[in-house]
C-alpha positions in Angstrom: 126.7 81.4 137.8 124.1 84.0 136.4 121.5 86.0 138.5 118.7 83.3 136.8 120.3 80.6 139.4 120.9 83.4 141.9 118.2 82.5 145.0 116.6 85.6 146.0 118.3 85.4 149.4 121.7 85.3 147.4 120.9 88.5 145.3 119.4 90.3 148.5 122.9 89.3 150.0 124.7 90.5 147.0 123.2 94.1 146.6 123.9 94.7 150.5 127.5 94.0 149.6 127.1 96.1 146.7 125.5 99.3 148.6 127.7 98.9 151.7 131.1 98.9 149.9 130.4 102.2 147.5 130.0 106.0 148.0 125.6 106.2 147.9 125.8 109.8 146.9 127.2 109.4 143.7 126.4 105.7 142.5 123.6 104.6 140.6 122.5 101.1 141.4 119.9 99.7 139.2 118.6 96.2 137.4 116.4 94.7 135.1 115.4 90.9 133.9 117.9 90.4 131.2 121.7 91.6 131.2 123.9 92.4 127.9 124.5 89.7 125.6 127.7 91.1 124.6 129.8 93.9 124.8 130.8 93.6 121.4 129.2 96.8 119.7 128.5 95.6 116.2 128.0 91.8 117.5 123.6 91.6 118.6 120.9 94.6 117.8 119.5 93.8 121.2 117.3 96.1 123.3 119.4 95.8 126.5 122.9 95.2 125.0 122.3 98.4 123.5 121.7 100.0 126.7 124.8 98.7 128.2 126.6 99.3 125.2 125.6 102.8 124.4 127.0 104.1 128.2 130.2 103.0 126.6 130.6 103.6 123.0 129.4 107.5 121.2 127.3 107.0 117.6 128.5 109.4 115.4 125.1 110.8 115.4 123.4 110.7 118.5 119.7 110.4 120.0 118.1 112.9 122.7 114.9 111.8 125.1 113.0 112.3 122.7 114.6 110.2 120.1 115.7 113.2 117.8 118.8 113.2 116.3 121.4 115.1 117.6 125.3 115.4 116.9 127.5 113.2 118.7 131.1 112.2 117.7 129.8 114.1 114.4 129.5 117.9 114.5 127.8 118.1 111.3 126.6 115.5 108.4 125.3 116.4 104.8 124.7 115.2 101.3 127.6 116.3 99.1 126.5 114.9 96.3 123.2 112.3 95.4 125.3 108.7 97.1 128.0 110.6 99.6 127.1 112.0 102.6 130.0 114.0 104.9 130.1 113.5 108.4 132.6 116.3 110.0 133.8 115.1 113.4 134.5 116.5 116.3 138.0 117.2 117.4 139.6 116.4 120.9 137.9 113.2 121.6 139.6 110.4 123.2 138.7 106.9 123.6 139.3 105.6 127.0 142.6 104.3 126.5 143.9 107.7 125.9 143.8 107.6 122.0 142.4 110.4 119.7 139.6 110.1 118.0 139.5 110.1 114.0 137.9 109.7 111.0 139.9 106.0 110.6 138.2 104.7 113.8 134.6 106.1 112.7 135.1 104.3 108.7 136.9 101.0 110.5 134.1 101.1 112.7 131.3 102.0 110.2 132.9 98.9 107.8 133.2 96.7 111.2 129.7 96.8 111.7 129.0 95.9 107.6 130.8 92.7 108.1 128.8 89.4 108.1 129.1 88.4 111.9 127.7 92.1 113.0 124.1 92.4 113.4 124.2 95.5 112.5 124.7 95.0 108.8 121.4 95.5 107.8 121.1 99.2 108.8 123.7 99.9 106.5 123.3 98.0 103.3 123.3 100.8 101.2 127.1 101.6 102.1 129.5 101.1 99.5 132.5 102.3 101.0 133.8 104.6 103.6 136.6 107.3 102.3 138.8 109.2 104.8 139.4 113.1 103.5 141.4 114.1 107.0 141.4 113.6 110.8 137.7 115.2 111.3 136.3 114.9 107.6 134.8 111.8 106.7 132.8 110.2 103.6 130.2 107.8 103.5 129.4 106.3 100.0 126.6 104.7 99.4 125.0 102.3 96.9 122.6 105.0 95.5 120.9 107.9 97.6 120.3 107.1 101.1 117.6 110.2 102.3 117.2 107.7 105.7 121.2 107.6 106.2 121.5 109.4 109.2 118.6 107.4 111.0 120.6 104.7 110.5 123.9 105.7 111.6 122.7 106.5 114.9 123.0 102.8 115.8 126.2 102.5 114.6 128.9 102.5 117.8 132.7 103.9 117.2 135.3 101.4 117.8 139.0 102.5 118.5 141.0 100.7 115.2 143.8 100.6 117.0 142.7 98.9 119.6 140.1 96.2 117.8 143.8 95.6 115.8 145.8 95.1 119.4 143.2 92.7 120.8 142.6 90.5 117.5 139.0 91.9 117.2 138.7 93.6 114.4 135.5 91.3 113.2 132.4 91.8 115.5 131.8 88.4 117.4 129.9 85.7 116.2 126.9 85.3 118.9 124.9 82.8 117.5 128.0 80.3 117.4 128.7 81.1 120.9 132.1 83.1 119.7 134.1 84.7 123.0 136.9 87.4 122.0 138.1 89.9 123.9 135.4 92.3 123.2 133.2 90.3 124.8 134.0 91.4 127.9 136.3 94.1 127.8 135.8 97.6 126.2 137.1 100.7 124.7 134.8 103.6 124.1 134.6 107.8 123.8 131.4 107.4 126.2 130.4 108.9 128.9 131.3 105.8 131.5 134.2 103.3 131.5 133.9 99.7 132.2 135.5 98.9 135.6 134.0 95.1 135.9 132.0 92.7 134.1 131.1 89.9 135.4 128.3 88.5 132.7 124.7 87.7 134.6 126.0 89.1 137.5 127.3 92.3 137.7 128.8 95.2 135.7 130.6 98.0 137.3 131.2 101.7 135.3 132.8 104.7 136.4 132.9 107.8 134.9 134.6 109.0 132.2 136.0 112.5 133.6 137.1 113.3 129.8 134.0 112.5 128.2 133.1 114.9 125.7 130.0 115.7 126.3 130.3 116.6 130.1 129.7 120.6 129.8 126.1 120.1 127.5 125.4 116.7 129.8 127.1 117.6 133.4 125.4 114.8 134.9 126.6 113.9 138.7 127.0 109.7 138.6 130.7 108.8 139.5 129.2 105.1 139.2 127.2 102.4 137.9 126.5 99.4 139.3 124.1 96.9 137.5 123.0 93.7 138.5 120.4 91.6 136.4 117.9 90.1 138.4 115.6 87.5 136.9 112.8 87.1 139.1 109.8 89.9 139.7 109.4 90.0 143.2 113.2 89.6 144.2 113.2 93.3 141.7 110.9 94.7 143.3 111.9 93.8 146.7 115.0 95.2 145.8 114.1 98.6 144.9 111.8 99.1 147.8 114.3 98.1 150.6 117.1 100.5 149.1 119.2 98.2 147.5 118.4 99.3 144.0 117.3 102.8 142.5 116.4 101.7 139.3 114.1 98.8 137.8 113.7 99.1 134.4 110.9 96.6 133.7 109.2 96.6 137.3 106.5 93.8 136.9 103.4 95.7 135.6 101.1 94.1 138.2 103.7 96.0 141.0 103.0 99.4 139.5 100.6 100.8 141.5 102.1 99.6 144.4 105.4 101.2 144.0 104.1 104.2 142.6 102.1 104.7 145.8 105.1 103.8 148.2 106.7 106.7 149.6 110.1 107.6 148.2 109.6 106.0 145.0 108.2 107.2 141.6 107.0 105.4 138.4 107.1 106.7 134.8 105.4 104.9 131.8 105.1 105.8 128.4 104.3 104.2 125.3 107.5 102.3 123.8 108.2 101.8 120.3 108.2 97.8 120.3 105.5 95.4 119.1 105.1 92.0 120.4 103.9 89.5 117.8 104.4 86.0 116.9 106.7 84.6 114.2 105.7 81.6 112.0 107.7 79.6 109.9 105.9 79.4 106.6 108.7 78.5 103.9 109.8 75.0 105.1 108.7 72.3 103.3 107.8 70.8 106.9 108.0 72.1 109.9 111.0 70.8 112.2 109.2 71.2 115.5 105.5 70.2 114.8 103.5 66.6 114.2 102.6 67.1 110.8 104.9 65.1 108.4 105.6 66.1 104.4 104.1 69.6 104.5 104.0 72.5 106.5 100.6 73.8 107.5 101.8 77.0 108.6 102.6 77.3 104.0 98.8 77.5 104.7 97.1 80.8 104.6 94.6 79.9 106.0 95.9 78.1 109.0 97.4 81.2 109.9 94.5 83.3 109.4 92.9 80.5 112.2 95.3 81.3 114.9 95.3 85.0 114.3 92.0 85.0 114.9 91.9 82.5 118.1 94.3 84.5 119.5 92.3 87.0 122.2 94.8 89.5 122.3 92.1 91.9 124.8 92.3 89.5 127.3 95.8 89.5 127.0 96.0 93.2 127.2 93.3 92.8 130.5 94.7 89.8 132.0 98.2 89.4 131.2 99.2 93.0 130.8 97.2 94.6 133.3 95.7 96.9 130.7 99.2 98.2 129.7 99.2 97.2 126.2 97.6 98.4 122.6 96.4 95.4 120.9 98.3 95.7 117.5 97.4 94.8 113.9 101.1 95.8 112.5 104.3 94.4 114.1 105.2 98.4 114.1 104.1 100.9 116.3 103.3 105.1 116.8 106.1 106.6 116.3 107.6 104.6 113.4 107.4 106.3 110.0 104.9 104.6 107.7 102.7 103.6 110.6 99.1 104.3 110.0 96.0 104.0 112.4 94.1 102.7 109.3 96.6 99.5 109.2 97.1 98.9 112.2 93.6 97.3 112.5 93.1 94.1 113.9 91.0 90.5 112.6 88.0 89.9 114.3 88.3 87.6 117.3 86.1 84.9 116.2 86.8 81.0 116.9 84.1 79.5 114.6 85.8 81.1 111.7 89.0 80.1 113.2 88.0 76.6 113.4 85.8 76.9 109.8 89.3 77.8 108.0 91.4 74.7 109.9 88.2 72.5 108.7 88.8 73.7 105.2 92.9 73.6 105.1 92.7 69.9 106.3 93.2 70.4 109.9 90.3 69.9 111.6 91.5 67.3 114.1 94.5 70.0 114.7 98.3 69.4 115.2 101.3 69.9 117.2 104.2 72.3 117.2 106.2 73.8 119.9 106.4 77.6 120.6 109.8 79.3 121.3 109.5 81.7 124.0 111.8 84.0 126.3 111.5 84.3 129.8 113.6 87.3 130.4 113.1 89.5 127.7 109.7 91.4 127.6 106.8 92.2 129.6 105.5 89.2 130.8 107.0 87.2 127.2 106.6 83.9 129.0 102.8 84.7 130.5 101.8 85.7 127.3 102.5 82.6 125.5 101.3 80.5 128.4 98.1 82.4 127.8 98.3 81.4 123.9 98.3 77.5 125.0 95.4 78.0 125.8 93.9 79.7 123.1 95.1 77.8 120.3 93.9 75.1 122.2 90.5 75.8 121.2 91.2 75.4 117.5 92.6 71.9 117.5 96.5 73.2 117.7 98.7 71.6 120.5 101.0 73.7 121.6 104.3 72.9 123.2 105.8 75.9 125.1 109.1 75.9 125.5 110.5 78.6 127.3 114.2 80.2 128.0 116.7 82.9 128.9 117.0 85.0 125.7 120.5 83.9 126.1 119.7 80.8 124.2 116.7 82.3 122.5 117.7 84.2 120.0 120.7 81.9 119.2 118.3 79.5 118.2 116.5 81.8 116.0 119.6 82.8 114.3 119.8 79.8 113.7 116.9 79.1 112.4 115.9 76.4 114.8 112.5 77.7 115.3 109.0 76.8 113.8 106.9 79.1 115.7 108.4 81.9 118.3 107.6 85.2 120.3 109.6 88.3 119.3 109.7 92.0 119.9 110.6 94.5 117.7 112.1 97.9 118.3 112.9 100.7 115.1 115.5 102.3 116.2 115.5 104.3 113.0 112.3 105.0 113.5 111.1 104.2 109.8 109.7 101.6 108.6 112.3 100.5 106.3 113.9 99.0 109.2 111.5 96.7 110.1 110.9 95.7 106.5 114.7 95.1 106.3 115.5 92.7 108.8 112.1 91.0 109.4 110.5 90.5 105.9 113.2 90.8 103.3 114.5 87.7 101.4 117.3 86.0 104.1 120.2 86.5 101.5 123.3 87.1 104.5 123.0 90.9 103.3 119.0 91.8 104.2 116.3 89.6 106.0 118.5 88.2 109.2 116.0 88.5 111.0 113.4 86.9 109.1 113.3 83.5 110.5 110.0 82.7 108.8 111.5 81.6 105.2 109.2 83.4 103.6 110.3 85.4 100.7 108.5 87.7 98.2 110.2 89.2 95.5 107.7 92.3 94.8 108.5 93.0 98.6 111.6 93.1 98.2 112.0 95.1 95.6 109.7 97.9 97.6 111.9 97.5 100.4 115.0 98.3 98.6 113.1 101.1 96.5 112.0 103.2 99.8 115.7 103.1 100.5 117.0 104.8 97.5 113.6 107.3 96.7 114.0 111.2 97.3 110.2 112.1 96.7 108.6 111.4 100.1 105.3 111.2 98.4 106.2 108.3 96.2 108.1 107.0 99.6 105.8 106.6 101.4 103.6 104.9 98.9 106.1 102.5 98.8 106.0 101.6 102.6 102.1 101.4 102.4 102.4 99.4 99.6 104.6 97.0 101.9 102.6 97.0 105.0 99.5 96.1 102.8 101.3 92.9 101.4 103.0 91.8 105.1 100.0 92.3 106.8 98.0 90.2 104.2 100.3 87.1 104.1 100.3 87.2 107.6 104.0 85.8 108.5 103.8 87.5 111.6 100.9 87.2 114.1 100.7 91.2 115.9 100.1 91.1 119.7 100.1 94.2 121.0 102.4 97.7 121.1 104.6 97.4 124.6 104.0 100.0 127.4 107.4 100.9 129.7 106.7 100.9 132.8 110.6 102.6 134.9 110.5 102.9 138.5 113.5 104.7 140.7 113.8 106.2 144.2 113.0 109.8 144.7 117.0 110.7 144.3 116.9 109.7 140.8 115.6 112.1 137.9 115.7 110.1 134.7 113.9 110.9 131.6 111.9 107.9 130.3 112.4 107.2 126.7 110.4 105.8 124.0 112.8 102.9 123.0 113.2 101.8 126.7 117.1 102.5 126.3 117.6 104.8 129.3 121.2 106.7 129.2 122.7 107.8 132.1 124.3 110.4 130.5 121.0 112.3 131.2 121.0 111.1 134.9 120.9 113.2 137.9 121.1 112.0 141.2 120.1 114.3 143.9 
């Protein structure tokens, strides 16, 4: 049973169990739409199986509040010569189980994550190998110079070798074919908390970790964390303001206000590094999931340029968002490197262009196609596309919304079962090579596995994997705005808007928002 099915009497029922049977002083309770996918570490580059991940498992380079980079299991990385960068590791770390830490867990873990099932391949494509000098030295060789290297490695959990070897999971799991292995549910980290129960959808338990590293430069005061996902708004809500939970990490924007006002309780927002936008599939002969037979209008340039500019994306922002939301004209947002005001510049609203262009592509009388859309993933994901019915509507396109968990989602988007579908898209590297990589990169099983839209450009590409490999940040950079300028012309991706966090706790909690909405409660204090 998952918390989607959970009544709201149920949940209330199962947090009072919760908060009755644990020390309050020291346990942080808190929830938000959408649990982990996995536990697996390499297995889905996933907003929230990040977070859960990440209290867990140490990078070897690690990210403060404010998204710089920091060391973590790594004292020290630098360029010894133009394709090998040495990482020197810190000594006396344990994983949970007791083990040392080593430089053979960091490169089994570095070439774990490289491996086809992990979908974490694509930050590090440009590794070659991984070379082990001693206990705490460790080279990284990559396929040319790498200046954005340690950007990259910061996503990139450290596994225990041994133990990956023990429990027969030395490959990451294989999400999208609904793969279970023992790192599913069970893990084995150097973080800062321990897995004590997981119970997927419903509950996961962490206690901990009293040999954690980082406990004199982080001394932070939670014995335990309790999380339990809970689907619906109100019942989160509800739940925070009777006591039950201290933290809602996505409280309903339209409950804002309200909570903020309520005493005892305090609400932080801040600008997140995510864009919402729309995906189209534009290189299928036809599209699976629409009416039109023996071609694919979306191969039309114009047909997209129609629904881009149906799509009323301020009354979104007014309506659906409550005003918390920067209509976008680049599926990246402030913060990224290679964003630029001057791109990020939106088409015209105008519906009698809209309608002119469909007229002229042959669709004047319209089609059918379905929308893929989650229900448990962003700010008001399923609103928003309700909201686009509507609009696309008005230029002859029928749309049929089919909405789910993200649990099934993004399955079938990996498997590219998908015409037309919502996504959101974080850079955790904070460069815009990343979102180049995954999104709009040829789909080759290396690069692209993310770009669902089967569109493919081979002067793209070759600026994609040219920014990865150039020293001269001048020349760099003229790289990236030399890609944006050719995504944001073909139009494969229809921007929304840049997402605005919205994090509510109780008045015991202090914890510093962050940017890419992955709080870490190593940074917690509980007063």
């Amino acid at each position: 049973m998952t918390a989607k099915f959970l009544s709201a009497t149920a949940l209330v029922a199962l947090l009072a169990a919760v908060s009755g049977g644990v020390a309050q002083a020291a346990t942080l309770r808190w929830t938000s739409q959408g649990d982990s996918l996995t536990m697996d570490p390499h297995s889905q580059n996933e907003g929230p199986t990040t977070t859960a991940n990440i209290q867990v498992y140490d990078p070897l380079i690690a990210r403060n509040p404010k998204l710089e980079l920091e060391p973590g299991l790594a004292l020290s990385w630098k360029p010894v010569n133009p394709t090998t960068w040495e990482f020197k590791l810190r000594p006396g770390v344990v994983f949970h189980d007791g083990a040392p830490f080593t430089a053979t867990d960091a490169a089994f873990s570095i070439d774990r994550a490289r491996q086809g099932s992990s979908d974490f391949k694509n930050y590090i494509t440009s590794v070659k190998e991984t070379r082990v000098v001693d206990d705490m030295t460790l080279h990284v060789v990559t396929d040319g110079p790498n200046p954005i290297l340690p950007n990259q490695m910061a996503s990139i959990l450290i596994m225990s070798k041994a133990w990956a070897e023990k429990h027969g999971v030395t490959k990451p799991q294989s999400y999208k074919d609904k793969e279970e292995t023992y790192a599913v549910r069970n893990t084995n980290g150097t973080g800062p908390f321990v897995t004590k129960l997981r119970e997927p959808g419903v509950k996961t338990v962490s206690a901990k970790n009293p040999k954690w590293w980082g406990l004199k430069e982080h001394p932070h005061n939670v014995d335990e964390i309790v999380y339990t996902p809970i689907a619906n708004a109100a019942t989160r809500v509800s739940a925070l303001l009777s006591g039950q939970i201290d933290f809602v990490l996505d409280v309903p924007l339209q409950d804002l206000d309200r909570v903020s006002k309520t005493a005892g309780f305090k609400v932080q927002t801040l600008h997140q590094v995510r864009t919402i936008f729309y995906g189209l599939d534009v290189g299928s002969p036809e599209l699976k999931y629409a009416t039109v037979k023996g071609k694919n209008p979306f191969a039309d340039a114009r047909v997209r340029e129609a629904m881009y500019r149906a799509i009323d994306v301020e009354a979104i922002k007014t309506k659906v968002m409550r005003g918390l939301a920067v209509p976008a004209g680049m599926i990246t947002s402030p913060g990224v490197h290679g964003y630029a005001p001057a791109i990020d510049v939106r088409l015209p609203l105008d519906l009698a262009k809209a309608k002119a262009l469909m007229k002229e592509a042959g669709y004047e009388q319209g089609f059918g196609v379905t929308l893929d859309c989650p229900n448990d993933r962003y700010n008001n994901d399923e609103t928003i596309c309700q909201a686009t019915v509507a609009m696309l509507a008005q230029i002859g396109i029928k749309v049929d919304l089919a909405s789910r968990s993200k649990s099934l989602h993004f399955p079938k988007l990996q498997n590219k079962d998908s015409s037309f579908y919502l996504l959101g898209w974080g850079v955790p590297t904070l460069d815009s090579h990343y979102v180049f990589s995954y999104l709009a990169q040829t789909a080759d099983g290396k690069s692209g596995s993310w770009n669902f839209t089967n569109w493919s450009n081979k002067e793209f590409d070759a600026l994609t994997n040219g920014m990865l490999t150039e020293l001269d940040a001048g020349k760099r950079d003229a790289m990236i705005a030399q890609a944006w300028s050719i995504l944001n012309k073909e139009m494969i991706y229809l921007p929304l808007h840049h997402q605005i966090l919205g994090w509510a706790t109780t008045d015991k909690v202090d914890q510093p928002i962050v940017a890419n909405d992955t709080p870490q409660f190593r940074w917690t204090r509980l007063k």
